[in-house]
C-alpha positions as CSV (number, residue, x, y, z in Angstrom):
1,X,-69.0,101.7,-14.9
2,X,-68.1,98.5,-14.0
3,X,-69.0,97.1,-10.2
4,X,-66.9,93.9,-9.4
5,X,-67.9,92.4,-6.0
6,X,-65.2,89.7,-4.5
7,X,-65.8,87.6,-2.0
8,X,-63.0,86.6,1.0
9,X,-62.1,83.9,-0.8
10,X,-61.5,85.5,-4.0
11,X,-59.1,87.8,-2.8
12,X,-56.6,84.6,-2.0
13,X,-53.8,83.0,-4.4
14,X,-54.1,79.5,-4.4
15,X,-50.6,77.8,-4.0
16,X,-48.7,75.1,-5.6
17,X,-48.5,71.6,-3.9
18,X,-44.6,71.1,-4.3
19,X,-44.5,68.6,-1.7
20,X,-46.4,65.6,0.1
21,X,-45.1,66.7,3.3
22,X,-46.8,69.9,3.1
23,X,-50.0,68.7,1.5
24,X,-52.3,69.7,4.4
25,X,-50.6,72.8,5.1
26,X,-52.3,76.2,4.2
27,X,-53.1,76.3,0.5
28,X,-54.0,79.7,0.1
29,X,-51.9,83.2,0.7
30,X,-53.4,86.4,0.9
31,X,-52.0,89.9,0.6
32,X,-53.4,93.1,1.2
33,X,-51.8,96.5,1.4
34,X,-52.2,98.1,5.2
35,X,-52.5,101.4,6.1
36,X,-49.1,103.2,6.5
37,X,-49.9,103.1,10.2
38,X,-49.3,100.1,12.5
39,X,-50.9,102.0,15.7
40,X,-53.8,99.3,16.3
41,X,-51.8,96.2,15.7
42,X,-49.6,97.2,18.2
43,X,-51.4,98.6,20.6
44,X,-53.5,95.1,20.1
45,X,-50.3,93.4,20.9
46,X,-49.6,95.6,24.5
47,X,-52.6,94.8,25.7
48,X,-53.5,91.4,24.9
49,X,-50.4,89.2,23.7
50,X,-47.8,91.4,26.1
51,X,-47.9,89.8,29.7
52,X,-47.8,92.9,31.7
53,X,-47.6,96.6,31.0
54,X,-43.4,96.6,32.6
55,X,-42.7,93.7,30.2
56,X,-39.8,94.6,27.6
57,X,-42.9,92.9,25.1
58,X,-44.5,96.5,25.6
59,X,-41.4,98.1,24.2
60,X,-40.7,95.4,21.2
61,X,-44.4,95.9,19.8
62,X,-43.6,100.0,19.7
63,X,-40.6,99.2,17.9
64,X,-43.2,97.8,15.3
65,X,-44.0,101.6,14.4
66,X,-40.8,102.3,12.7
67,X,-40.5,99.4,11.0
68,X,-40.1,99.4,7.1
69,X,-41.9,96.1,6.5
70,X,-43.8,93.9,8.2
71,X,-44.8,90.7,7.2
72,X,-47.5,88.5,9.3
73,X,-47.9,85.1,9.1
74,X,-50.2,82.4,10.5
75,X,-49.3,78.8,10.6
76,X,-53.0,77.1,10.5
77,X,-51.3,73.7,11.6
78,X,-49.2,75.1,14.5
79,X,-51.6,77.9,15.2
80,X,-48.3,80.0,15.3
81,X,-48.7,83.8,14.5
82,X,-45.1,85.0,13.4
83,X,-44.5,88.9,12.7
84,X,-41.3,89.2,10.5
85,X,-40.3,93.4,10.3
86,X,-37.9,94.8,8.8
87,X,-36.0,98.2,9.2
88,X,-34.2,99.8,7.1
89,X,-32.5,102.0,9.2
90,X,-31.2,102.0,12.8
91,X,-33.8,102.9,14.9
92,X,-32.4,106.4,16.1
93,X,-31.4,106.7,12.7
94,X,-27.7,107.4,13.5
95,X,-26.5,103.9,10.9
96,X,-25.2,102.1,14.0
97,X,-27.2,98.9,15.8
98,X,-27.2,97.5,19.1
99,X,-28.8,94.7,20.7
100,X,-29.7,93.9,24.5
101,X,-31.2,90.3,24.6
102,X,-32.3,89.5,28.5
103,X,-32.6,85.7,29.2
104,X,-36.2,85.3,30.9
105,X,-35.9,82.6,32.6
106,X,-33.6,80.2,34.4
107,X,-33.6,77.7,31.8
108,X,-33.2,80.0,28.6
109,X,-29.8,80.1,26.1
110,X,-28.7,82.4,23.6
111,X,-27.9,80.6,20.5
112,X,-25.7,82.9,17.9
113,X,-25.3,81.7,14.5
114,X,-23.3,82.6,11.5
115,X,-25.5,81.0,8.1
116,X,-25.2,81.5,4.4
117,X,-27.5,80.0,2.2
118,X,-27.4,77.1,0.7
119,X,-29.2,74.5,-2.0
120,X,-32.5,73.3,-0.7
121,X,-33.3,69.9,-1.5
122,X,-37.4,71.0,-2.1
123,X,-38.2,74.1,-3.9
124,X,-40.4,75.4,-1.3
125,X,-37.6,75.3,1.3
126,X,-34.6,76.9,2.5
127,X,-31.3,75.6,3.3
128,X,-29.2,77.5,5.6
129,X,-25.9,76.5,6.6
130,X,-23.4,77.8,9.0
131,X,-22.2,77.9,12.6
132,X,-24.3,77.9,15.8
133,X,-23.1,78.2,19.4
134,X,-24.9,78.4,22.5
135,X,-23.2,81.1,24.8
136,X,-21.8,79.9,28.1
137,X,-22.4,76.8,26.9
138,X,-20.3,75.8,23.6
139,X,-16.6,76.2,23.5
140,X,-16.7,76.7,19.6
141,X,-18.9,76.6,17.2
């Protein structure tokens, strides 16, 4: 029988530098299968990133539960945390999706845009091109 004992470090991929600009950016990934449950992370997120237990936040980090894929990602230089998710079916799993977006605040906008992908100029990028519009704002795109 073989015993292998990793440390944190050793369960990390180093990445490529492709780029100056992003020389002091995170050099490692890591990835690590989760349980098939989400229950803790979001119950973490109700009641200590959601501002109060009324705020549609409560009802976003539930949605987390049914999603097919999550991906989290921390930004060392920002010290942004950003949850992708991805489902693969409509929530009440009839095929159809709606959204209600609420603006918070007096000074928020609602910026739609149409992209498709396009050619980035550094291989650790992507290009997206398109139209944008800011509603009640823009007359066109």
């Amino acid at each position: 029988m073989l015993l292998l004992t990793l440390t944190a470090q050793d369960t990390f991929t180093s990445l490529p530098i492709l780029s100056e600009r992003f020389s002091t950016s995170a050099s490692s990934q890591h990835y690590s299968l989760q349980p098939s449950s989400l229950h803790d992370l979001v119950v973490y997120i109700q009641q200590k990133i959601c501002p109060s237990l009324d705020h549609p936040c409560q009802d976003q980090a539930a949605s987390l539960l049914s999603a097919t894929y999550l991906d989290v990602d921390f930004d060392s230089i920002s010290h942004a945390l950003v949850l992708n998710a991805f489902w693969a079916t409509s929530p009440d799993r009839s095929g159809a999706w709606t959204e209600t977006i609420q603006l918070e605040g007096d000074n928020d906008t609602i910026e739609v845009g149409v992209l498709g992908n396009e050619k980035p100029t550094e291989p650790e990028e992507l290009s997206l091109s398109g139209f944008l519009t800011v509603i009640g704002e823009d007359d066109r795109p």
